[in-house]
C-alpha positions in Angstrom: 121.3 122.9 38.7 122.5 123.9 42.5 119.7 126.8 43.5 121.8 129.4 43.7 122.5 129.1 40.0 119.1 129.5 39.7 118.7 132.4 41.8 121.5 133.9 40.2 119.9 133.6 36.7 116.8 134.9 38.1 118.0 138.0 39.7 120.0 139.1 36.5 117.1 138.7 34.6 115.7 141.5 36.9 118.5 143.6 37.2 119.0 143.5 41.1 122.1 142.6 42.8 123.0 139.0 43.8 123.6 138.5 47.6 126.0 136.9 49.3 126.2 132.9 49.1 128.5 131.8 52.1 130.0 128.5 52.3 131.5 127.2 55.1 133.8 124.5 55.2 134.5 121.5 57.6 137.5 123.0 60.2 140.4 121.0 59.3 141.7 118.9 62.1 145.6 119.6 62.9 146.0 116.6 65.3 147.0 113.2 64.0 144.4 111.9 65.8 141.7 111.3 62.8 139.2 110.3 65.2 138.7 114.1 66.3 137.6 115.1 63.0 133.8 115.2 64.1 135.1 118.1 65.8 135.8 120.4 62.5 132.5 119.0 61.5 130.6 120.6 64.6 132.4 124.0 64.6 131.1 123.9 60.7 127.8 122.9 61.5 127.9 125.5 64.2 128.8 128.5 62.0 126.4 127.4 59.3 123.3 127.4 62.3 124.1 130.8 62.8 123.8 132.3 59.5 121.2 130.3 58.7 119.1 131.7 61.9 120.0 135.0 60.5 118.6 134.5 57.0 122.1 134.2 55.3 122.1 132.3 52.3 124.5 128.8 53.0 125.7 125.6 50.8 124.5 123.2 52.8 126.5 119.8 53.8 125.3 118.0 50.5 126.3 120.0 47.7 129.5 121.0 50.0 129.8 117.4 49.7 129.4 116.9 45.8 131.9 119.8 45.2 134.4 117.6 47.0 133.8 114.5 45.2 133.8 116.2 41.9 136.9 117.7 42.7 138.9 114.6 44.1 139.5 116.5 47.3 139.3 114.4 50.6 136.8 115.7 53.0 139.4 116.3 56.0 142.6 117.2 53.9 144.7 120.1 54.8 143.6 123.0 52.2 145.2 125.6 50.4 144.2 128.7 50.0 143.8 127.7 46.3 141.7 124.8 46.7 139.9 127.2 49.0 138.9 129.0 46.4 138.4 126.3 43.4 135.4 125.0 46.4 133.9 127.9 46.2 134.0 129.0 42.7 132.6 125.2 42.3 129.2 126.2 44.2 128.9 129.7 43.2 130.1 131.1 47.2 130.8 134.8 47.5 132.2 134.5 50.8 133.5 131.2 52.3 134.3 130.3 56.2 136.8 128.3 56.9 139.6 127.3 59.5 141.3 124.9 61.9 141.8 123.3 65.0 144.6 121.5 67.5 143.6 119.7 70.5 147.0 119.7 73.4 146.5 117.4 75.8 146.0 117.8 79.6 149.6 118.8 81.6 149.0 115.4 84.2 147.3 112.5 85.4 145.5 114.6 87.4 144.4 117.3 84.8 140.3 116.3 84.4 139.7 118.1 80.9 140.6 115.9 77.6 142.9 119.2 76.4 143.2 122.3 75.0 141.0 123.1 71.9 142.8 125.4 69.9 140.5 126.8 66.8 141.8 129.3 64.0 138.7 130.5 61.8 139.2 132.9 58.5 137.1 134.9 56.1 137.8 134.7 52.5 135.9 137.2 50.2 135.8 135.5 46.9 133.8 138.4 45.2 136.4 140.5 46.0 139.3 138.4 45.7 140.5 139.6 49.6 141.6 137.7 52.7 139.3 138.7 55.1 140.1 138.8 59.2 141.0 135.8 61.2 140.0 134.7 64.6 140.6 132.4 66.7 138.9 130.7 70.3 140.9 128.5 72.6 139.8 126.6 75.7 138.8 123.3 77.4 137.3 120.6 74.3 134.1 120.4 77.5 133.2 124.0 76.8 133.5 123.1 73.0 129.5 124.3 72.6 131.0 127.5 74.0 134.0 127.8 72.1 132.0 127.2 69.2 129.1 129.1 69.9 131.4 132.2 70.4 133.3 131.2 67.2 129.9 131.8 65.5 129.1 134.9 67.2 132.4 136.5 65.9 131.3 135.5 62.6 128.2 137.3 62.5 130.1 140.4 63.8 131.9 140.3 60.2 129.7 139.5 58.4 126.6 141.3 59.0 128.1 144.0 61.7 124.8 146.2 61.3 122.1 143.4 62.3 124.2 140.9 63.9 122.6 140.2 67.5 124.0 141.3 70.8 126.6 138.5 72.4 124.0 138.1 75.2 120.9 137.2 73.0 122.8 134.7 70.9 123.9 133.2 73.8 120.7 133.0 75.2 119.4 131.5 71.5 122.1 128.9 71.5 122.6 127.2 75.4 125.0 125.4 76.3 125.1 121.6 75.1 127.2 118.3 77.0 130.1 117.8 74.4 129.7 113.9 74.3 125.7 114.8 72.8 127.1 116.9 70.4 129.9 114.2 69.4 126.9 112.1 68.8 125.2 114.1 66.8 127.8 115.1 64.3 128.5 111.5 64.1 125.2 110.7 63.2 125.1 113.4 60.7 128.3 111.8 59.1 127.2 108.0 59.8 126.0 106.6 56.2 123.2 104.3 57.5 119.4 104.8 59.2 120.5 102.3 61.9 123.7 104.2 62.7 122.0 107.5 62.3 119.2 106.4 64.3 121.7 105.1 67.7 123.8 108.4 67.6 121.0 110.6 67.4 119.2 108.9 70.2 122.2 108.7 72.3 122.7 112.6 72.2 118.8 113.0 72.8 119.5 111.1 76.2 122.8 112.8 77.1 121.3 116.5 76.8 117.5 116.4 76.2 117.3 120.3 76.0 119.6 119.8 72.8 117.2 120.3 69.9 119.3 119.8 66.5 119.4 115.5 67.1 114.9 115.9 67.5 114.8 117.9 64.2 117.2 114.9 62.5 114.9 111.8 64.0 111.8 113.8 62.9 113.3 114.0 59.2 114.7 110.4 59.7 111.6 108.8 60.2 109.4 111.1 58.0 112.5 109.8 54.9 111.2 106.0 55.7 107.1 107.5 55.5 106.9 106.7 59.5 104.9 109.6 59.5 103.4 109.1 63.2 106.9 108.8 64.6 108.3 111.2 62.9 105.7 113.6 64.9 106.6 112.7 68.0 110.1 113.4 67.5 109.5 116.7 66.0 107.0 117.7 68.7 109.5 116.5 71.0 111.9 119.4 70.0 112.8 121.7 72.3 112.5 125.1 70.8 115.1 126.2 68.3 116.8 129.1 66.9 118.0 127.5 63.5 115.1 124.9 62.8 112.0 125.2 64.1 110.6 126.6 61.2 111.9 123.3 59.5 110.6 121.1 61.5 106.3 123.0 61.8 107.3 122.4 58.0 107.8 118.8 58.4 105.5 118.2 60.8 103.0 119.8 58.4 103.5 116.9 56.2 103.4 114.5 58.6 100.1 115.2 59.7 98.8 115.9 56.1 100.2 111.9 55.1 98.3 110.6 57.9 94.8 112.7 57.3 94.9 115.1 59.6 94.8 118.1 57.3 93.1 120.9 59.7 96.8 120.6 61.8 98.7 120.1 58.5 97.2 124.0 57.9 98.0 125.3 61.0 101.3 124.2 60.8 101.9 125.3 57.1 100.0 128.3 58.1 102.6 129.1 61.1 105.3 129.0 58.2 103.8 131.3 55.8 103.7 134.2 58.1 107.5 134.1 58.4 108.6 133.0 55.1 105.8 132.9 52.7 107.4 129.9 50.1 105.9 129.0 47.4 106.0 125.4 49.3 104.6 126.4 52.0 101.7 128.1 50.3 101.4 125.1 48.4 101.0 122.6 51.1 98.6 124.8 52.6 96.2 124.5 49.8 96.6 121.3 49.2 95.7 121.1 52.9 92.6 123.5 52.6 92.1 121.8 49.5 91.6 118.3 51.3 88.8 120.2 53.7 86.7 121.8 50.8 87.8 125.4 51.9 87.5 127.8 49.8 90.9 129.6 50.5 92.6 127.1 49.0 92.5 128.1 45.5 94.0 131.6 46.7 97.0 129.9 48.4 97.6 127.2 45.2 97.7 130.4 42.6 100.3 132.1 45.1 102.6 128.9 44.8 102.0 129.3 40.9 102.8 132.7 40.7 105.8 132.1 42.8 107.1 129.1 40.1 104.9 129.0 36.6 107.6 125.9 35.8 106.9 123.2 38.7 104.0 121.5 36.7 103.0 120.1 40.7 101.9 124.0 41.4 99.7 123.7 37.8 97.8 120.6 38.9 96.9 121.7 42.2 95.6 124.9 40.7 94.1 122.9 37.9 92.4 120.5 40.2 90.9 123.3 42.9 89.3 125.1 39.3 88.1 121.6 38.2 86.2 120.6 41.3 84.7 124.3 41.4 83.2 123.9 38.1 85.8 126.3 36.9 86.3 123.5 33.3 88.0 125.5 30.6 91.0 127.5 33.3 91.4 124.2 34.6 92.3 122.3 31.2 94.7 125.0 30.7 96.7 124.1 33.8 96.4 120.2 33.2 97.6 121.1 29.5 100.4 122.9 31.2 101.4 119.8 33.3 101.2 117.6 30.4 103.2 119.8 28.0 105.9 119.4 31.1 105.1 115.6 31.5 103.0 113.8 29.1 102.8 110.9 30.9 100.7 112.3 34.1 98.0 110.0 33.9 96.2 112.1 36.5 96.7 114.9 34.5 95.6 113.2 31.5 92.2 112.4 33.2 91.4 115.5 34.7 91.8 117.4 30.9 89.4 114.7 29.7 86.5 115.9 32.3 87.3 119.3 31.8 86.6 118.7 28.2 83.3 116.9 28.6 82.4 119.6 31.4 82.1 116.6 34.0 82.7 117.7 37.3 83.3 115.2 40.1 81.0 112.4 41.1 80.5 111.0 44.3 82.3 107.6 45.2 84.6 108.2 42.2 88.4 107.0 43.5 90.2 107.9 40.6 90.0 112.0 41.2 89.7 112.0 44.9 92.4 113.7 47.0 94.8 114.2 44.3 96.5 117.2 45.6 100.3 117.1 45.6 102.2 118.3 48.1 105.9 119.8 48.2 108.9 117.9 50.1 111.4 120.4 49.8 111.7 123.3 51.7 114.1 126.1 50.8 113.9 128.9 53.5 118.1 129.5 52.6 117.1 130.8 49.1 113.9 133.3 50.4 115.8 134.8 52.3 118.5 134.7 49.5 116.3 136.2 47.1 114.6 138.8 49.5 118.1 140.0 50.9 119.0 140.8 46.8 116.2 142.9 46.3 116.2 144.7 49.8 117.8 148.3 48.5 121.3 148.6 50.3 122.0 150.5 53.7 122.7 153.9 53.9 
């Protein structure tokens, strides 16, 4: 089920408003030219950045790409306003972004840019059924990280006119980027193989080295194929980032936790939890804890519980921490709880069996050493989701 289904379901269950869901869509490209369309793809990827540094809840590219498939439309075809709208009824989008472009070519042989970029950008307010405003940016394809970095600006400005940050400091949180790295990196985002991935994303690394989004992509590259130590590098490597960062401390957490160093795996899943306080994040920071016999780990495992009684991975770790406290008869109840959800956790299975015989651990004993379980995913989109639904509206 696509979490904002979930969230949905959840929030009704608690009477509290459900908040806005934007989708935005791949900018169409007007020119018959098919090798441009990485461009609609980066002013996309540029709009999504921005609401997603501002805690807006956004589809992101792989369920935007489902919905496609599902409903036989190509990923570059000229919309209607219809199939607009059948997108984002599809993944449950309140508000959905999307637009166009046209690229004219220089006047001579002696005209240096590669043309006119000519971008057309609306709002459509599926909650409400309204055509919202268009708006448009036109300029050199050179200053595209410009022209697109305004084009997101101007979005936030409808959007969220109350909080949306001053021209200047967006500006100053999104710099400038060479338009050949960020044609590499969109075409590395699109390219279907590690190998392709892995040359465009380097390639815009060289052309712009300040540009942080291709880092963040290595780091979760590598850290896919369990290169942990690489992975690190790359993600340390990041220059610092408005849309990210948090992302990739969260990835780095787990790299250093896979490769035993668990007292930086907690300062990096620490560093998360006092922004966005998931129940991931707490999670991996007791399993991390957990791992160097600290006592706050327990604290952090039952906050990840409390956050999601149904993820039987929260119930083992909480299980586990009670078991190797001595704590027997709270800790069967969690491992029953994981095995009512999976009865084939062997793990599981075990641990209930000690509990039951009151046999704590023993030293040398492989089978019920480090058996904490850690968390992959990380959903920062649907926090903020979820927080900006029960925040009580603006006066």
């Amino acid at each position: 089920m696509h979490r904002a289904v979930i969230l949905a379901t959840c929030l009704a269950c608690a009477g509290t408003a459900w908040a806005d869901n934007y989708l935005v869509l791949p900018f169409v490209n007007l020119t018959a030219d098919k090798s441009l369309d990485w461009i609609g793809d980066s002013l996309g990827e540029a709009v999504r950045d921005a609401l997603a540094s501002q805690g807006l809840p956004e589809i992101d590219r792989e369920d935007r790409t489902e919905a496609y498939q599902r409903l036989s439309i190509r990923p570059y075809a000229l919309l209607t306003k219809a199939s607009v709208v059948k997108i984002g009824e599809e993944l449950d989008a309140e508000q959905v972004i999307y637009g166009q472009f046209t690229l004219k070519p220089g006047s001579g042989p002696s005209e240096k840019s590669r043309g006119s970029l000519q971008i057309t950008a609306h709002l459509l307010d599926l909650k409400h059924i309204t055509q919202g405003p268009e708006y448009s940016e036109l300029g050199a394809l050179e200053d595209l990280a410009a022209l697109q970095r305004h084009l997101a600006w101007q979005t936030l400005q409808f959007v969220i006119p109350a909080t949306a940050p001053s021209e200047t400091e967006f500006v100053r949180l999104h710099p400038a980027v060479r338009v050949d790295a960020i044609e590499n990196y969109i075409r590395g985002l699109l390219a279907p193989s590690f190998e392709e991935k892995h040359r465009f994303f380097t390639q815009a690394v060289r052309l712009d080295p300040g540009y942080s989004q291709p880092y963040f992509q290595l780091g979760k590259l590598y850290l896919q194929r369990k290169e942990y130590k690489l992975a690190s590098e790359w993600l340390l490597k990041m220059p610092p980032a408005d849309g990210p960062e948090r992302e990739a401390t969260f990835l780095l957490g787990l790299c250093r936790f896979y490769t035993g160093d668990y007292q930086g795996a907690q300062d990096a899943f620490q560093a998360v939890a006092k922004v966005v306080p998931l129940n991931e994040v707490y999670n991996n920071l007791g399993a991390a804890e957990s791992r160097r016999n600290l006592p706050e780990a327990l604290d952090n495992l039952k906050k990840a519980l409390e956050g999601d009684e149904s993820d039987p991975a929260y119930h083992f770790n909480v299980g586990y921490s009670l078991w190797k406290k001595g704590q027997f008869e709270e800790a069967a109840n969690r491992f029953r709880e994981v095995l009512e959800r999976n009865p084939e956790d062997t793990d599981a299975r075990l641990l209930l069996s000690r509990c039951e015989k009151q046999s704590g651990p023993r030293t040398g004993d492989t089978r019920t050493e480090a058996l904490e379980r850690v968390k992959s995913n990380y959903e920062e989109s649907a926090w903020w989701q979820l927080k900006a639904a029960l925040q009580p509206p603006k006066k």
